[in-house]
N, C-alpha and C positions, 0 to 999 in steps of 0.2 A: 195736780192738773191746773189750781189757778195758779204756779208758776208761769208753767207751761204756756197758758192765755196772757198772762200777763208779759210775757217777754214779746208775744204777738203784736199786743198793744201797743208797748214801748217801741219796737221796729216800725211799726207803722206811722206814730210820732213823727220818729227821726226821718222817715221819708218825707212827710208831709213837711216838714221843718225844711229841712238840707236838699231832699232830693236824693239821687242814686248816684254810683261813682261809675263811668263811662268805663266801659271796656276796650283800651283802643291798641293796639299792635303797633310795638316801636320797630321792630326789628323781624324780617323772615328767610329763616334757611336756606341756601341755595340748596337744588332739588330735594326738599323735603317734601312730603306732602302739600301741606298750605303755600308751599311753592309753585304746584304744580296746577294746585286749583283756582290760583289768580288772584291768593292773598296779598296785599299790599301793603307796605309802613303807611301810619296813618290812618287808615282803616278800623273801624268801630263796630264791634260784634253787638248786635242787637238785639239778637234772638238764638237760640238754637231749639229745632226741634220744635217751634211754635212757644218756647217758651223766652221770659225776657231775662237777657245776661247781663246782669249788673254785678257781677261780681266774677271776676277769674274763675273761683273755686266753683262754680257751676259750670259752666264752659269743662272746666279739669275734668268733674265729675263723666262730666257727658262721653270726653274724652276716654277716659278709663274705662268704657265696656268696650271699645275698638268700634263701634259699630259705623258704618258711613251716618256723616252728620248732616242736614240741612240749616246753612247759616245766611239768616239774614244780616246784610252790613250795612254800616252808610259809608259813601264813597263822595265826597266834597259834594255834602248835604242832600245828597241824593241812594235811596236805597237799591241794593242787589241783590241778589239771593245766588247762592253759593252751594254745593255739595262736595263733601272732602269725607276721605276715607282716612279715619289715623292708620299710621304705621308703628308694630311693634319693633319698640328698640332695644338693643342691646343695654345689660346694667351697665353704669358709668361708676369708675370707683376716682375719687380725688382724696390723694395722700401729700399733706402736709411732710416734712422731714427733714433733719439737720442734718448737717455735713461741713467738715473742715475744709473740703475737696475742692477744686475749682473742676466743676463737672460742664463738660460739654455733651452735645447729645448729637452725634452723627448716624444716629438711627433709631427710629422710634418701635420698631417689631422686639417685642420682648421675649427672650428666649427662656430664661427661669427665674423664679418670683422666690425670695427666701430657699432658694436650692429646689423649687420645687415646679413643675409643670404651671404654664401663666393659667391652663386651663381652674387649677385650684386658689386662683385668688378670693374667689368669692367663699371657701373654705375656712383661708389663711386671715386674711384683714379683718373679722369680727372677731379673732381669739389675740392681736394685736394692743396693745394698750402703749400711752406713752411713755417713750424710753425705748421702748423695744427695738432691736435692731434691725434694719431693712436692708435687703440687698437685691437689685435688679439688675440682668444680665441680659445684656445684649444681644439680639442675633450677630453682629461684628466682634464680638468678643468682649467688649466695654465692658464692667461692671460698677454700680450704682452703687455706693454704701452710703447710709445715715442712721438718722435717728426717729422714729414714728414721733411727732407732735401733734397729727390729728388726723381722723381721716371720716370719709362720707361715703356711703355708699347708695347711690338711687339704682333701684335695683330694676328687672327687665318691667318697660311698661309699654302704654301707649302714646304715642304726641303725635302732636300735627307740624312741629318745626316753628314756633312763632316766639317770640318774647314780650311777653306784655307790658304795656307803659306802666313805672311807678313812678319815682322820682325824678324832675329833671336837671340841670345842672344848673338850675335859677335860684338864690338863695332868698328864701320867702320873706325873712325879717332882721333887722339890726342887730347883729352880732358878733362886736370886735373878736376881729378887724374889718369883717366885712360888714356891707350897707346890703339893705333889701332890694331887688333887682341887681345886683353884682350876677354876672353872669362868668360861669367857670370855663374855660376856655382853653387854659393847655395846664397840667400839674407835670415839673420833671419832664421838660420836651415831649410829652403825651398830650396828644390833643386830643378835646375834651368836646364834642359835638352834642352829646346828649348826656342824659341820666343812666344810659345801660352803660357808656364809655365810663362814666364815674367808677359805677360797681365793680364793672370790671375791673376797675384799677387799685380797687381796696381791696383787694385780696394782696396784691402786693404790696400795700403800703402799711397793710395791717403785718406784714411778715416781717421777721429779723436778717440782716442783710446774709447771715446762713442758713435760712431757709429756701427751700422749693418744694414749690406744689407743680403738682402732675397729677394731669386727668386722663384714666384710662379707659378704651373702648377696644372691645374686641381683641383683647389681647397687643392695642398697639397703643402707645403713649399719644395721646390724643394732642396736648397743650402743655406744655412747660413753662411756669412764671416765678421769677429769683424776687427774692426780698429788694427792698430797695438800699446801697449798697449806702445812700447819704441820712442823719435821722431829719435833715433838714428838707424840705420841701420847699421849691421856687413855684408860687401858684398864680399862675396870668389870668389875670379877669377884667372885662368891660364892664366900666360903670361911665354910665350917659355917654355911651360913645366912645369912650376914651381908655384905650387898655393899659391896667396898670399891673405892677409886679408884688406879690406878698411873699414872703418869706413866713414859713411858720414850720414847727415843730411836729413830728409825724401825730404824737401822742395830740396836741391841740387842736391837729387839726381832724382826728377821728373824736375827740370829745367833743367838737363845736357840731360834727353831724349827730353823734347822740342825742342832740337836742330834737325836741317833737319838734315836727313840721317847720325844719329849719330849711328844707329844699321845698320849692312849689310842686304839686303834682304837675305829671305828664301830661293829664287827660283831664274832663271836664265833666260837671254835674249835669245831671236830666233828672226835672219830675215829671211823672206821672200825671196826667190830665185826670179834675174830677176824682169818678170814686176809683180811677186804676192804682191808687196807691194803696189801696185794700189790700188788691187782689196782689201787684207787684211786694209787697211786703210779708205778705201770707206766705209768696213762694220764697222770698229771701228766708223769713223763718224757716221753713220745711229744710231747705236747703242746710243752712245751721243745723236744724235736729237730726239731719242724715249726717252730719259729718260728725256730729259729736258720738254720735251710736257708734260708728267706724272706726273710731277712736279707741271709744272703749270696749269693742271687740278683736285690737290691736294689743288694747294694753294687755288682756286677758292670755292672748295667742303669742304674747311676747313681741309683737311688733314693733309694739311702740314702749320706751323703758319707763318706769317708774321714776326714774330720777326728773321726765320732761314735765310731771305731771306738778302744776302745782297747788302749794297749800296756801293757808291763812297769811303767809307773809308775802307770798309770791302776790296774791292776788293784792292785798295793801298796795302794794310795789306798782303791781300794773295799773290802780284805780289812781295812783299817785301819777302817772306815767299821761293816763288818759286827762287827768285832770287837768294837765299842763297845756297837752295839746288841743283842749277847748273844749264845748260841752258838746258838739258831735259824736268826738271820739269817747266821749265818757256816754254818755246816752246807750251809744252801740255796746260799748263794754257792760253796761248794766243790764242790757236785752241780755245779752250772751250770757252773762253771769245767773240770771233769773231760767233762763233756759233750763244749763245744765244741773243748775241745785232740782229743776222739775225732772229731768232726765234719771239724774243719780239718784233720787229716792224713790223710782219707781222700780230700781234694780231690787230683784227676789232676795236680799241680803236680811237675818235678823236683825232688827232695830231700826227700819227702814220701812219705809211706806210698802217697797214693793213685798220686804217680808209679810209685811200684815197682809198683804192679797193673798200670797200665797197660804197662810193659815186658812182664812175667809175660802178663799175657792177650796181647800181642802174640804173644809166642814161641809161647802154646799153641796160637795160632792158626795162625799161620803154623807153627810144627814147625822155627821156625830161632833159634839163637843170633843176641842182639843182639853185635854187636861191644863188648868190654868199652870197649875208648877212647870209643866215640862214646857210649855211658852213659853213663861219667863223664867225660866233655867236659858233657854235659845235665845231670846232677845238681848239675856247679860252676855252670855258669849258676844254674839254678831256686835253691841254696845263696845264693849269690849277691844274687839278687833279696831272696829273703829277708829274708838281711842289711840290705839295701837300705830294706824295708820297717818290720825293727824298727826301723833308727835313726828312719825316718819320722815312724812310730806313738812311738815315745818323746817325740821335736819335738815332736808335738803335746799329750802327755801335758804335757810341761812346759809349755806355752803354756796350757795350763790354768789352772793357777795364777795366773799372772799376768792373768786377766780377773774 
């Protein structure tokens, strides 16, 4: 439990410190919901539900029961108040996949998925691994052959249709070849307006010039996007007014974005007046302890794999990672990290805090001492697994690295 309080603590710090990260909407879907109910780019979620949205993942949450929202916004410094009904969406499968072919695509309705009805993809792509062979056939007769390299599946939920601001295409600090303020502006004749335009465009710039990725909806090929066919990239950017031309390497120029907070945020900070960074921090935390439970009633139901989960190197890795990108981001990493060490030992597991409850409320139930051997017979087991599990969770930490 003083984890638990103390991760409290900690978020409440870093609020009082930094402040909260604005919620602000870059981008919104033609007739989606948040289309319909007078969402705007630009536009800053402030509340839902009477509560305050400083983080997406809250907004998401809300999102996720379906239920009509009440969203307060601000609208060039001025607030609104909004009501939107999410809509359920169909699952999106996006498959990575190689091919020697020079494939064009004269029709996007899919008529068979590996020989099989499109209706069984959501079957077919989880029993799929890399290498495997892929084949989609067209309603015009066309057929699609490669090779599986990766594939993602968001499965049926609810959205409102928005894209929330992260990164933008302003480059935050000195790092050859680019200057701080360099603004990115066209990569490979793609013009580059914003941060979602960047993203968008590393998915192909991350690809090898025989790859395609294809994102499916409803059984029709939604988006089709080709590797890039040069490894070199021509990258136009404004610095003081003046636009210049960079040449750089695909691989340098995805390792110079690996750097922490190499791109400025989208959006901007707000604190809390007085003692509301209490209360604003109290629900940030809550917020963190529901998603971590969900998590770990994922990983249990199989939702989520053991392979995402990480260990003792992982977490080195990410405290290394936060440390670079300043002491906000390591502060918040330390909340989080205090959390779920509070979360995980209050699970009913032997050799574990929530074990000992469970003995404890047995005894007070029943009115009888546990035999001390047969508890710690249990607690070596549960000890044990444990063990079992760090070296696991480490294996896979390492195996990291090496992909």
């Amino acid at each position: 439990m003083f984890s638990i309080i103390l991760g409290y603590i900690v978020l409440s710090i870093s609020g009082l410190l930094y402040g909260f990260s604005e919620v602000r909407i870059e981008e919104v879907i033609k007739d989606s919901p948040a289309y319909y109910a007078g969402i705007q780019p630009g536009d800053v979620i402030k509340k839902v539900d009477g509560h305050f949205v400083f983080d997406s993942s809250i907004l998401s949450l809300a999102i996720k029961e379906g239920k009509e929202l009440n969203l307060e916004i601000i609208r060039n410094n001025k607030p609104l108040e909004l009501k939107i009904k999410p809509e359920l969406f169909d699952p999106e499968y996006t498959i990575v996949f190689k091919t020697n072919s020079d494939i064009t695509f004269d029709s996007y309705n899919i008529k068979s998925f590996n020989m099989n009805p499109p209706e069984k993809i959501k079957d077919i792509l989880p029993n799929l691994e890399k290498g495997d062979k892929l084949i989609i056939e067209l309603d015009n007769g066309k057929v699609v052959e490669g090779k599986i390299e990766g594939y993602n599946i968001s499965p049926k939920r609810y959205a409102i249709g928005v894209y929330f601001a992260t990164f933008s295409n302003i480059i935050n600090k000195d790092i050859a070849p680019f200057q701080k303020n360099d603004v990115i502006t066209k990569i490979n004749e793609k013009n580059i307006k914003n941060g979602l335009d960047l993203i968008e465009l590393l998915s192909s710039i991350s690809m090898s010039p025989e790859d395609i990725l294809v994102t499916i909806n409803d059984n029709k090929i939604s988006e089709v996007k080709k590797g890039f066919n040069s490894d070199t990239l021509t990258i136009t950017i404004l610095r003081n007014g003046t636009e210049k031309t960079i040449k750089l390497k695909k691989s340098e120029f995805l390792s110079i974005l690996q750097e922490p907070l190499v791109l400025k945020f989208a959006f901007d900070k707000w604190k809390p007046k007085g003692f509301e960074v209490i209360s604003v921090s109290i629900q940030w935390a809550n917020t963190l302890l529901r998603a971590m439970i969900d998590v770990i009633g994922q990983l249990f139901t199989g939702k989520v794999k053991t392979t995402e989960v990480m260990g003792p190197v992982g977490i080195a890795g990410a405290v290394g990672q936060a440390a670079k990108a300043g002491p906000e981001a390591l502060i918040s990493l330390i909340a989080l990290i205090t959390l779920n060490l509070g979360i995980v030992n209050l699970l009913p597991i032997p050799a574990l805090d929530g074990g000992r409850i469970v003995f404890s409320l047995y005894e007070m139930i029943t009115g009888k001492r546990t035999n001390p051997k047969v508890e710690a017979t249990i607690h070596t087991i549960g000890f044990l697994i444990l063990m079992g599990l760090f070296v696991y969770f480490t294996y896979n930490d390492i195996l990291r690295f090496f992909r």
